[in-house]
C-alpha positions as CSV (number, residue, x, y, z in Angstrom):
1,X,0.0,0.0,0.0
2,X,3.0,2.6,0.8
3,X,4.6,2.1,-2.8
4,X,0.9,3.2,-4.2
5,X,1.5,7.4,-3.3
6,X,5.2,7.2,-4.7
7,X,4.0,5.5,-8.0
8,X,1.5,7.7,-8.8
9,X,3.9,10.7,-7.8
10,X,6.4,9.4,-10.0
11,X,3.7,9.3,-13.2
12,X,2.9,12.2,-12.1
13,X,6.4,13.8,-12.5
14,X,6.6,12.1,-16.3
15,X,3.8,13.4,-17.5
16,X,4.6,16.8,-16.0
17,X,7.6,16.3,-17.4
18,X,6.1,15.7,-21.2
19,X,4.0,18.1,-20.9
20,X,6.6,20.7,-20.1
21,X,8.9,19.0,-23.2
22,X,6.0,19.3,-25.5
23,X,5.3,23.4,-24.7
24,X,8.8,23.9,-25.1
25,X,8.9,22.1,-28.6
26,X,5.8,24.4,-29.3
27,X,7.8,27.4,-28.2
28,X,10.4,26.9,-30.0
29,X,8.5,27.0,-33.5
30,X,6.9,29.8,-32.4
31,X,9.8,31.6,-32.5
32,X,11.0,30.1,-35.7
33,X,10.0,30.5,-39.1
34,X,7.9,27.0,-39.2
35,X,5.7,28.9,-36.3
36,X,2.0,27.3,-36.0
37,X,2.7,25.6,-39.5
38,X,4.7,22.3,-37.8
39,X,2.7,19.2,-37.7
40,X,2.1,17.1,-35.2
41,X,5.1,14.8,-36.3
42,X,7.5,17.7,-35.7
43,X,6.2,18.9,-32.6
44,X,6.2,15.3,-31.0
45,X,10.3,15.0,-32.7
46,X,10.8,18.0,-31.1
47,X,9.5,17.0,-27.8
48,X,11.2,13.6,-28.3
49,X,7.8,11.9,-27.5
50,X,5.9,9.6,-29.7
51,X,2.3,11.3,-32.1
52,X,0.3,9.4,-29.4
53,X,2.0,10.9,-26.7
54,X,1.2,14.3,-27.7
55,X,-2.7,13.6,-28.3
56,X,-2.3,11.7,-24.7
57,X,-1.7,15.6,-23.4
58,X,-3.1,18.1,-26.0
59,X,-6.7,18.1,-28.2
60,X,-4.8,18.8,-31.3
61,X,-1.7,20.7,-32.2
62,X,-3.8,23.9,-32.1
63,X,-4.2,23.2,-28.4
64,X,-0.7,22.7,-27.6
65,X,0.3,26.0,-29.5
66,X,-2.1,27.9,-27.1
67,X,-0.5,26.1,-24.0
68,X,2.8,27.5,-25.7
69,X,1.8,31.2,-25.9
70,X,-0.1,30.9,-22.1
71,X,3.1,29.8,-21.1
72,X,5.0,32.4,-22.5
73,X,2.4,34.7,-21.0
74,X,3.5,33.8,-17.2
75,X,7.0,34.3,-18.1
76,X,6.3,38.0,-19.2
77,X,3.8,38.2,-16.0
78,X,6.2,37.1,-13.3
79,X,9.1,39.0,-15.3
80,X,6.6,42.4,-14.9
81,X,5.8,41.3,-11.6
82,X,9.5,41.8,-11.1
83,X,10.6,45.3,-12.3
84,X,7.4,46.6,-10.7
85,X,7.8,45.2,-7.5
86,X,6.9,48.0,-4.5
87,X,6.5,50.7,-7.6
88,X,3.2,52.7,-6.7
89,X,3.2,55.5,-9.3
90,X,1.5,54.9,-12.8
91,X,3.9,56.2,-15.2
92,X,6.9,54.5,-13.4
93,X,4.7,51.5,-14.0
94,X,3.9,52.2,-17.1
95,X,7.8,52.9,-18.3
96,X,9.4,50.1,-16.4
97,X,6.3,47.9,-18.7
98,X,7.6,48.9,-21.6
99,X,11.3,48.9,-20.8
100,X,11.0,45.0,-19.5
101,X,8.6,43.8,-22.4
102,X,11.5,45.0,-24.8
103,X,14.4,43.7,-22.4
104,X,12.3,40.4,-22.7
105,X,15.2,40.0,-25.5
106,X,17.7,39.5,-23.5
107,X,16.0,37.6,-20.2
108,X,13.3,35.8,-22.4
109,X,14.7,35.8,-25.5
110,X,12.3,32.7,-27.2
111,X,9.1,34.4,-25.6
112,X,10.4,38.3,-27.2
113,X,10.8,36.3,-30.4
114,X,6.7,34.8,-30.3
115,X,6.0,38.2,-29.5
116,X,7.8,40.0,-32.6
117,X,6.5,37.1,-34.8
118,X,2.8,36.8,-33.7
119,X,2.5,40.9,-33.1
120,X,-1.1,42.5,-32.9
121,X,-2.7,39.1,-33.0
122,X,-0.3,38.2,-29.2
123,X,-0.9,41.9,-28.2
124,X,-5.2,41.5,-29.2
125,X,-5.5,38.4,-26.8
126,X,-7.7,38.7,-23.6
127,X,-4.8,36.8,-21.6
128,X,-2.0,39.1,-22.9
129,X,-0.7,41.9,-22.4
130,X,-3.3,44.4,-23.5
131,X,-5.5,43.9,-20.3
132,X,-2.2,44.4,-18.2
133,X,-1.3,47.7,-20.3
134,X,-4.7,48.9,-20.4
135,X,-5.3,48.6,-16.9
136,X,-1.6,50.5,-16.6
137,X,-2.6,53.2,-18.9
138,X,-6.2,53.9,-17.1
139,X,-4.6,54.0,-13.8
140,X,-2.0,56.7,-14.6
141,X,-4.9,58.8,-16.8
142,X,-7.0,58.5,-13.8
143,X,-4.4,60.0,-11.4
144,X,-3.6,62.7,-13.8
145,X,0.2,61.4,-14.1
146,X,-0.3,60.6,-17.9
147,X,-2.3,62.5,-20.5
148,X,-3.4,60.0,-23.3
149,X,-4.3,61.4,-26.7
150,X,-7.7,60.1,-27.8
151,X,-9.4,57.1,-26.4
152,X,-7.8,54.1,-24.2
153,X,-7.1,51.7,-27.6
154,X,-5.5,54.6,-29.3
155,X,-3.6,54.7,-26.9
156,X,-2.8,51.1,-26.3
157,X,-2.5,51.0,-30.1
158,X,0.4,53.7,-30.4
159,X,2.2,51.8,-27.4
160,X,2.1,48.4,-29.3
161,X,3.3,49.5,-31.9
162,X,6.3,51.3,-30.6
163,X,6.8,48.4,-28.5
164,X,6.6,45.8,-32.1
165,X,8.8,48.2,-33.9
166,X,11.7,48.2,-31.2
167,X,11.5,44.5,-31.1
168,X,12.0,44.1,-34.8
169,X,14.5,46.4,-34.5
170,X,16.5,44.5,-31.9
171,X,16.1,41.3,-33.7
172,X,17.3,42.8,-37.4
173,X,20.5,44.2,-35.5
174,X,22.2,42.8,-33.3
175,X,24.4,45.7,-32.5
176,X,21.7,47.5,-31.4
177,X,21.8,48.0,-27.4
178,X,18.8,46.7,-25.9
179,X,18.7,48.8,-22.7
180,X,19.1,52.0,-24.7
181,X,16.4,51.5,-27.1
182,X,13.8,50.4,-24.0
183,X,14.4,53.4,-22.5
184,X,14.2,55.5,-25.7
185,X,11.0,54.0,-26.3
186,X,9.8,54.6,-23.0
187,X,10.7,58.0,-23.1
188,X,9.1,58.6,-26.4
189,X,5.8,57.4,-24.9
190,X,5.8,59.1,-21.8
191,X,6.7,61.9,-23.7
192,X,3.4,61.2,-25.8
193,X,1.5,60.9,-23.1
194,X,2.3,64.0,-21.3
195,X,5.0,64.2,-19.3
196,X,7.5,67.3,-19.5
197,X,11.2,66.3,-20.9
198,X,13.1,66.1,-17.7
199,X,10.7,63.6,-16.0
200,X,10.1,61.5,-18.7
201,X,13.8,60.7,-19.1
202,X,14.1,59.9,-15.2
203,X,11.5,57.7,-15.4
204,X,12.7,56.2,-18.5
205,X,16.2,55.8,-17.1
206,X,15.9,54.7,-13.3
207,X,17.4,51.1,-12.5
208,X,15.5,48.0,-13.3
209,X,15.2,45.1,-10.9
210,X,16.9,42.1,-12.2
211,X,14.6,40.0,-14.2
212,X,15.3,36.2,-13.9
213,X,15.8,34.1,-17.0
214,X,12.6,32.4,-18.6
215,X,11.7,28.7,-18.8
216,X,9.0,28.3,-21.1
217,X,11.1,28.8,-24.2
218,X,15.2,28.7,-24.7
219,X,14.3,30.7,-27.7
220,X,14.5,30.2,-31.6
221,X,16.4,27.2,-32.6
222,X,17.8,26.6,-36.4
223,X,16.7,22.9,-36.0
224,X,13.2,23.1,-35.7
225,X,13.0,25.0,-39.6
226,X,14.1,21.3,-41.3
């Protein structure tokens, strides 16, 4: 009877285990060129499981893709969590957001990559980011810290696509410094939003707090376009 609890901690563990191996394989063709056009075959290769396997843990392919990107998602929500830790005014929050979504590069760099390639459609999603940045960009209206042109989706709008247009930027040059175009964005949009010259850039300049690596993706991977 004692052996009965550590057997079914053990499956457990394995299929924890595949699971995990199978949202990483689903990660890593996210950030590739292949994206949501591997089959099943690949994805299971990948994940060094057999077809069966796979349909054992996920619906269809489609299924696991959207495990991959909800993944992803609680990377970038405990890597926010982070750089925003004890920071109480709105337009701090606001520029350390957009500072760590495009330093995601360098901490996160598979999740940055499904977020350049996917774009509006990752950005549209009820999950995503959106509801966090909205929720940002209300807050720091309704205290009078930021003044947004138009309505709240213009708003959110003009900040996703600075955001996209950095992130394409950083991935078509690798020369480019990360940390200095995160805070030049930032301080464009704060910039946009209101805020006089000399605060904007302290805001869009203070320190960061360490963001720890992510696990749902090692990012792209050469190996997965064959």
């Amino acid at each position: 009877m004692s052996s009965a609890p550590r057997s079914d901690n053990r499956h457990r563990r394995r299929r924890e285990d595949t699971r995990a191996r199978l949202i990483a394989a689903a990660c890593d063709y996210l950030a590739s060129d292949v994206g949501t056009a591997a089959s099943v075959q690949q994805l299971a290769a990948r994940a060094d499981v057999g077809v069966g396997t796979l349909y054992g843990h996920f619906a269809d392919k489609h299924a696991l893709f959207d495990a991959a990107v909800a993944s992803t998602l609680d990377d970038f929500g405990a890597a926010f969590d982070q750089v925003n830790a004890d920071v109480a005014d709105p337009a701090l929050l606001f520029a350390n957001g957009v500072r760590a979504t495009l330093l995601l590069r360098t901490t996160h760099r598979g999740g940055s990559e499904i977020l350049r390639r996917l774009g509006f459609e990752f950005l549209a999603r009820d999950t995503a980011l959106a509801p966090r940045a909205a929720a940002g960009l209300e807050a720091a209206r309704a205290s009078g810290r930021l003044d947004l042109p138009g309505d709240l989706d213009t708003a959110l709008a003009c900040t996703a696509g600075a955001i996209l247009g950095c992130l394409h930027l950083l991935a078509s040059d690798p020369s480019v410094d990360p940390d200095a175009t995160a805070s030049s964005c930032a301080l464009g949009l704060l910039r946009m939003f209101g805020l006089d010259d000399d605060e904007a850039r302290d805001l869009s300049s203070r320190p960061l707090a360490t963001v720890r690596p992510g696990t749902s993706s090692t990012g792209p991977d050469t190996r997965s376009q064959h």
